[in-house]
C-alpha positions as CSV (number, residue, x, y, z in Angstrom):
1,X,3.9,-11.3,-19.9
2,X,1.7,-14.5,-18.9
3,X,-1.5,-13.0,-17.7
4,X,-1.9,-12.9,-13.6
5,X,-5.2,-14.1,-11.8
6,X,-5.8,-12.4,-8.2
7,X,-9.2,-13.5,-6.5
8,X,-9.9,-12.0,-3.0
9,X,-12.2,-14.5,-1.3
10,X,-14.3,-12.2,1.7
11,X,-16.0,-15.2,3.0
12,X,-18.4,-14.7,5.8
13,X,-16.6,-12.2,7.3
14,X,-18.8,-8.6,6.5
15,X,-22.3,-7.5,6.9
16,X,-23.8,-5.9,3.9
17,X,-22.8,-2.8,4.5
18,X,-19.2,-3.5,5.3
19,X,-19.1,-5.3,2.4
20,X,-20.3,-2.3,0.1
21,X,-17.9,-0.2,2.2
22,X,-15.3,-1.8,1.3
23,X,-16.0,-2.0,-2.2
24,X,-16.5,1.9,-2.5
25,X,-13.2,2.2,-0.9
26,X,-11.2,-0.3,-3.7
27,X,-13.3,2.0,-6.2
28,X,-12.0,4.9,-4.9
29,X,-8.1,3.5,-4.6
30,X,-8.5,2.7,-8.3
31,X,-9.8,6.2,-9.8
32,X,-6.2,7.3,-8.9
33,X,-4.6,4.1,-9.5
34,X,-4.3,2.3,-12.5
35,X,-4.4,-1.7,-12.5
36,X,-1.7,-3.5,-13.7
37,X,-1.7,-4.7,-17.5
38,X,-2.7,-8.6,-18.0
39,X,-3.9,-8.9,-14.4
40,X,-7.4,-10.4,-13.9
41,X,-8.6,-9.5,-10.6
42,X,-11.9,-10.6,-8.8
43,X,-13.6,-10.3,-5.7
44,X,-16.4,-12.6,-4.2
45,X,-18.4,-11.5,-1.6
46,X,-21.3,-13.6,0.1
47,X,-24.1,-14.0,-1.6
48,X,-26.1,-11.1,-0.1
49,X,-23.3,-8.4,-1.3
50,X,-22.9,-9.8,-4.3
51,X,-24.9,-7.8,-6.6
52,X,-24.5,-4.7,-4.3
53,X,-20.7,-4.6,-4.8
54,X,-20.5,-5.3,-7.9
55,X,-22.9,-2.1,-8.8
56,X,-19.9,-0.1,-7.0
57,X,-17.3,-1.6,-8.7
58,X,-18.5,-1.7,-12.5
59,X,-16.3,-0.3,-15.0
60,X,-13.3,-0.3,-12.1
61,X,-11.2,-3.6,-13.9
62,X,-12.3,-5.6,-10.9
63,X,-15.2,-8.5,-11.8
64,X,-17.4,-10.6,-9.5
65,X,-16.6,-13.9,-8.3
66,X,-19.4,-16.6,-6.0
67,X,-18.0,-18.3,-3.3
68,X,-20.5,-20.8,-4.1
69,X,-23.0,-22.3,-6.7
70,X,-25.5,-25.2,-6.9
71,X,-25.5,-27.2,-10.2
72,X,-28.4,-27.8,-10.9
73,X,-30.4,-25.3,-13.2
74,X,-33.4,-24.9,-11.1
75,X,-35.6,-26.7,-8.4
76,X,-36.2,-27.6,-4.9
77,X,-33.1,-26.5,-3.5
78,X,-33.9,-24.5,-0.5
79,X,-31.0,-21.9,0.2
80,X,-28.9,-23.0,-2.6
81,X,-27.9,-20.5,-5.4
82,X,-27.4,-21.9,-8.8
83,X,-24.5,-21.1,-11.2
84,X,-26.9,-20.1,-14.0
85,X,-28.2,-17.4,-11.3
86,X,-24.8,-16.2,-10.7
87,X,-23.8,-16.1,-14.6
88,X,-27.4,-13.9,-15.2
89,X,-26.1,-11.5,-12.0
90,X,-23.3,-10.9,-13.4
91,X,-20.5,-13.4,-11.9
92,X,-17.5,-14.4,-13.9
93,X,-15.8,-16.7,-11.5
94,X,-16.6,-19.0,-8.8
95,X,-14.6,-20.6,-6.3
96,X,-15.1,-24.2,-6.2
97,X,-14.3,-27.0,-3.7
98,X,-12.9,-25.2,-0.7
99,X,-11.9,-27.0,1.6
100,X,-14.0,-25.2,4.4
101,X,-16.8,-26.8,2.8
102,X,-15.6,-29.7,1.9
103,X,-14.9,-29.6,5.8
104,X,-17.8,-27.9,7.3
105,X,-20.4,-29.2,4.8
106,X,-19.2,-32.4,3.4
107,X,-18.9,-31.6,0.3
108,X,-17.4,-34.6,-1.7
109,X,-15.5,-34.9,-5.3
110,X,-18.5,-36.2,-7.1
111,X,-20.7,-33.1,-6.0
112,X,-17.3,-31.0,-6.5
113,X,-17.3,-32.4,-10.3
114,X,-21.3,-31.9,-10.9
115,X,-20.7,-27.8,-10.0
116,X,-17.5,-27.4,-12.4
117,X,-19.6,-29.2,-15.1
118,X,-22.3,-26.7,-14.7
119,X,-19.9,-23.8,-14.1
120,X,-18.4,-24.4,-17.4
121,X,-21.9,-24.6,-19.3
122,X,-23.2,-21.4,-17.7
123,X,-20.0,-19.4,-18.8
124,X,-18.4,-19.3,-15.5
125,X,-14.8,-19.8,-14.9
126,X,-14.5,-22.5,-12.6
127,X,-11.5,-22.1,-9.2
128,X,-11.1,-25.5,-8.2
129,X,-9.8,-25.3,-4.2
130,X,-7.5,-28.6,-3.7
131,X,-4.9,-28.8,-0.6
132,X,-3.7,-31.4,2.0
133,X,-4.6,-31.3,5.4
134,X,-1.6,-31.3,7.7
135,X,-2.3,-35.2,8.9
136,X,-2.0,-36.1,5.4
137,X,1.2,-33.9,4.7
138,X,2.8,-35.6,8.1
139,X,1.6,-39.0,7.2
140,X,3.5,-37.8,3.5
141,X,0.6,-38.6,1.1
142,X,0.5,-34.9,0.2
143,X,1.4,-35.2,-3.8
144,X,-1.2,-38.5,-3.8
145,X,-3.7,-36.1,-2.6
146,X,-3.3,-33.7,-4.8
147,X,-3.5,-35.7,-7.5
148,X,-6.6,-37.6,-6.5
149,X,-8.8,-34.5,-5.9
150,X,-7.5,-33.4,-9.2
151,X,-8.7,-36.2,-10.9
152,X,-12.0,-36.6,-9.1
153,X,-12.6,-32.6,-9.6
154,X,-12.1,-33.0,-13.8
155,X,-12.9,-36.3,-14.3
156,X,-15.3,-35.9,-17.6
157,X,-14.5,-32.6,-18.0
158,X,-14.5,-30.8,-21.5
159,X,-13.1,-27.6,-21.8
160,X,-14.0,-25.5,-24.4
161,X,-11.4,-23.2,-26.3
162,X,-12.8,-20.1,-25.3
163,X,-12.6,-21.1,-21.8
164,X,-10.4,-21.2,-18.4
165,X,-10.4,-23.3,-15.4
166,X,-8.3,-22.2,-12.7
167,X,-6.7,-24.8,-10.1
168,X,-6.1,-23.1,-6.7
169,X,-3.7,-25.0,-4.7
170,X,-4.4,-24.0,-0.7
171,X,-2.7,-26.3,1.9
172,X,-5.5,-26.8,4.1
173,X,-3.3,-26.4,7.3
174,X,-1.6,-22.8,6.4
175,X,-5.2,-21.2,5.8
176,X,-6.0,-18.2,7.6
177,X,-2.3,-18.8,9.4
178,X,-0.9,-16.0,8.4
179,X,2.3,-19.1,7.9
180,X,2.3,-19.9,3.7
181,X,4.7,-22.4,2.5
182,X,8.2,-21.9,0.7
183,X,7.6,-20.8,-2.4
184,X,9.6,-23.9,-4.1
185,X,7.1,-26.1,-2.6
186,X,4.4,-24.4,-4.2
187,X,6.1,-24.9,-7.5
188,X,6.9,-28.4,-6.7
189,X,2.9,-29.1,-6.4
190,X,2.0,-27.1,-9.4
191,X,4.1,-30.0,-11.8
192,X,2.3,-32.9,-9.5
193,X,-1.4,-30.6,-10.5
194,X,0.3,-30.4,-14.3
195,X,1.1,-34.2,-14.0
196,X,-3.1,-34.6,-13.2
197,X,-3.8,-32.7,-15.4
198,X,-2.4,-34.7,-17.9
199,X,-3.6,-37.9,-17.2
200,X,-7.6,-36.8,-17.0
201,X,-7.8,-34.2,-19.4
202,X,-5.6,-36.6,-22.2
203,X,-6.1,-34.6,-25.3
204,X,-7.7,-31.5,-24.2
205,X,-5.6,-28.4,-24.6
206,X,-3.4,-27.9,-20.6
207,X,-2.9,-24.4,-21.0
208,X,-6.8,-23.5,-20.7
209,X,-6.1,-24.6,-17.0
210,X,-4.1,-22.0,-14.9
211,X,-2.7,-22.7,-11.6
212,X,-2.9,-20.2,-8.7
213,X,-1.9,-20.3,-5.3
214,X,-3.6,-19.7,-1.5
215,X,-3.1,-19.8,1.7
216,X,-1.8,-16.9,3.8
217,X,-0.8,-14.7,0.8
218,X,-0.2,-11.5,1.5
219,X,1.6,-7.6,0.1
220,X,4.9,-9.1,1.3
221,X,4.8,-12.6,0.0
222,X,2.6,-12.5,-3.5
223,X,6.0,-11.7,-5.2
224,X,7.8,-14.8,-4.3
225,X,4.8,-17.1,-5.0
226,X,4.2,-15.5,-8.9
227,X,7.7,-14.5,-10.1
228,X,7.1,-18.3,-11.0
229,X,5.5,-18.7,-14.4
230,X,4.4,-22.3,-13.2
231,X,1.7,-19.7,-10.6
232,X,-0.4,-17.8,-12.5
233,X,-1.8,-15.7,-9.5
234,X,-3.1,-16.2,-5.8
235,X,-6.2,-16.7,-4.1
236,X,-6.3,-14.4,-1.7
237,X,-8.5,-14.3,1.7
238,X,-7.7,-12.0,4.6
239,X,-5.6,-9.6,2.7
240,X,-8.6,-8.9,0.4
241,X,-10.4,-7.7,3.1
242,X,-8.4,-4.0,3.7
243,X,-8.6,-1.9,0.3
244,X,-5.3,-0.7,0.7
245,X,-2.9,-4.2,1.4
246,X,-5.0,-5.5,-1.7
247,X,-4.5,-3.2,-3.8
248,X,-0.7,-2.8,-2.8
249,X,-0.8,-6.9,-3.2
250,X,-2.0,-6.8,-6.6
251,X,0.9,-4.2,-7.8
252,X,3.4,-6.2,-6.5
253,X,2.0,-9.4,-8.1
């Protein structure tokens, strides 16, 4: 069975101590519940939380994620947090790209690029956030979108055998919704991402890139999205926020 990657993305949604709650609680749902066999699961809490939670929840089968990294190593880079920190706290993955910053701050494909370059050299599995906004789906250049920011995100990319990148195809307009798309859709865009793929990796070896899916995922829909091998898993945002649904959403994935 095709491993499964599930990555619950908390956002800015809990204080510290929320965030350590809810931690202790997944902790305790685990030590009488076993995880399911080749299913990677993550969590990334802010920055704050980060190394708090993931003293509660070491040794449970559940690793730490960043929402966030700067790629440069060191500097003047007031408030930013830099992969190489994230990789010496501890941090496995980090989400790349999403498309709330890529709103809210601006961020572009070239600066989107820099941080999976520096991901990659600091040991950090890199989840790339693409997705159309709904202007774009109406105006139908959703599959020329998804294959641009797939090509801007890699271009120059070399990755190593021992590593993973992970693709996480969110439309933009069904985030935080509680509406996701048809499943067949989702398929549909993971051969235009494999299509990319192709054409800016050339050579390199495809299956080191795995292709998840966001937006609105929840207990009662996760099935339908990866009883597709073409989605390898599901990032996952309000759902991972109650112990219980995620927990109950990772044994039905």
């Amino acid at each position: 069975m095709p491993k499964k990657f599930i990555i619950g993305n908390w956002k800015m949604q809990l204080t510290h101590d929320e965030s350590v709650s809810l931690a202790k609680e997944l902790k305790t749902l685990l030590s009488s519940k076993k995880l399911p066999a080749n299913t990677e699961i993550a969590v990334a809490p802010d920055f704050l939380s980060l190394a708090a939670a993931a003293k509660v929840l070491k040794d449970t089968g559940i690793v730490m994620a960043a929402q966030d990294g700067w790629y440069e190593e060191e500097g003047s880079f007031t408030g930013e947090v830099s992969l190489r920190m994230l990789k010496d706290l501890g941090c496995q993955y980090v989400i790349l790209g999403h498309s709330e910053r890529r709103k809210f701050l601006n961020e572009t494909d070239e600066l989107i690029n820099k941080k999976i370059t520096a991901a990659l050299k600091y040991g950090l599995t890199p989840i790339v956030c693409i997705g159309e906004t709904f202007d774009q789906r109406k105006d139908g250049r959703k599959d020329v979108v998804i294959m641009q920011q797939v090509q801007a995100a890699l271009k120059g990319i070399d990755i190593k055998p021992e590593q993973t990148l992970i693709i996480a195809y969110e439309p933009v307009w069904v985030i935080g919704s509680g509406q996701a798309i048809d499943p067949a859709e989702a398929v549909h865009t993971t051969m235009i991402i494999k299509q990319s793929l192709t054409d800016v990796l050339e050579h390199q070896d495809l299956p080191l890139v795995k292709i998840i899916y966001g937006g609105s995922v929840d207990a009662q829909n996760i099935n339908a999205f990866v009883s597709s091998d073409a989605i390898e898993g599901a990032l996952v945002g309000g759902a991972s926020l109650q112990a219980e649904e995620f927990i109950k959403l990772i044994k039905q994935a």
